[in-house]
N, C-alpha and C positions, 0 to 999 in steps of 0.2 A: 081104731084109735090107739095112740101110743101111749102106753103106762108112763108117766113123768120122771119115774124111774131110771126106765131106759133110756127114756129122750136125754136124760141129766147123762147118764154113762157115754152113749154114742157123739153130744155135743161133745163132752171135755176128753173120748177121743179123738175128734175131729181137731178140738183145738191143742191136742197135746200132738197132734201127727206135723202139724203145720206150725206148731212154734218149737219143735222138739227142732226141724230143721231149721231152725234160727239161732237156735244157740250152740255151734261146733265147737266152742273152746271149751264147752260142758262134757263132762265123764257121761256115758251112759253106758246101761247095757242092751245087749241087742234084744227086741221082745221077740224073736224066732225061736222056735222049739226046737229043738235040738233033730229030732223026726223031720221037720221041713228041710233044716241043713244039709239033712243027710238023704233028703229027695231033691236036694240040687236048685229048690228055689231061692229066688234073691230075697236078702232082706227087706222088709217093710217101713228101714229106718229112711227118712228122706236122702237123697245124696244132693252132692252141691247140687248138680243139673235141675235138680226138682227145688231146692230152695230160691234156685235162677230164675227159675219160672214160678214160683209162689210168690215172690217180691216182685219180678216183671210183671204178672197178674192182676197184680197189688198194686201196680202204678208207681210205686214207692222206689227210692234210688238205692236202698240198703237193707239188709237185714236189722239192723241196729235201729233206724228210721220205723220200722213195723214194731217192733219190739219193745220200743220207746213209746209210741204211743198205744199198746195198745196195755200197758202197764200204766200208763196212761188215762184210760179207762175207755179209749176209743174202741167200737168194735171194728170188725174185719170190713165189714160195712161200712161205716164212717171212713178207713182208712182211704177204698176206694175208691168212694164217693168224691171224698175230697182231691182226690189223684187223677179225676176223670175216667175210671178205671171201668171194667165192666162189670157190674157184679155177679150177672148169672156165667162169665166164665169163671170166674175163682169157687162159684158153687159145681160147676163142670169136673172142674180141676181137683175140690178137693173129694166130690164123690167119685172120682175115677180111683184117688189112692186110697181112698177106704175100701171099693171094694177089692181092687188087687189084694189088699190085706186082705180080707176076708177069703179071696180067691183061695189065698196062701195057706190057711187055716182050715179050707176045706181039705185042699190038696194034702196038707201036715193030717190031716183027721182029730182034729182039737175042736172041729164043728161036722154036724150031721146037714144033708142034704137040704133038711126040711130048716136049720138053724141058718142055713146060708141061705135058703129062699125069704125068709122072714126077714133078715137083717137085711138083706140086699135091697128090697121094698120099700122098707123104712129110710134106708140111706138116705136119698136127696130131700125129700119132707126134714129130717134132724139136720142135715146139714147147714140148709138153707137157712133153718130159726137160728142154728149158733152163730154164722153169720153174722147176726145180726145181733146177738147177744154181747155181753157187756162182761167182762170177766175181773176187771178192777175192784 
């Protein structure tokens, strides 16, 4: 069973990974360690290609259209739904780029073997509730 805790953490990183690429005209900084950088992995920040396919996913015709409603108070879920969209692929989709991230955090050593076995686990189980969760 997952501590509510952590569910709370890995949800609102799932939805800071996938609304983080929705807003490109926003500053941010990069969450890669500096150790990763310099082992040559990519960053973990979405790129357009991947926000192309988070909105494509999403059934939705814009980043702006997701963004809107989900400030809105629509979940990720609703968005789809309503879009005819699929939902267990935008849960495919967004457990693929968590765990890349996590991939990245092993390979940087900012996590231990046994901390990426556990996270990894839990991924799709939290992914799927935030989904569906309501962030308004």
């Amino acid at each position: 069973m997952i501590n509510s805790k952590r569910m709370f953490m890995i949800a609102a990183l799932s939805a800071a990974i996938s609304l983080g690429g929705l807003m490109p005209d926003r500053a941010s900084a990069s969450p890669l360690p500096v150790k990763a950088k310099e082992a040559g992995l990519q960053s973990s920040v979405p790129s357009e290609a991947e926000e192309t396919l988070f909105v494509r996913v999403l059934g939705a015709d814009s980043a702006e259209e997701v963004k809107d409603a989900l400030y809105n108070g629509s979940s990720l879920a609703d968005i789809a739904s309503s879009n005819s969209a699929d939902i267990d692929q935008l849960i495919q989709l967004q457990v693929a780029q968590l765990a890349l991230q996590l991939q990245e955090r092993l390979q940087a050593g900012s996590i231990s073997q046994a901390q990426f076995e556990a996270q990894l686990a839990e991924l799709h189980e939290i992914v799927a509730s935030s989904v569906f969760a309501q962030y308004a």
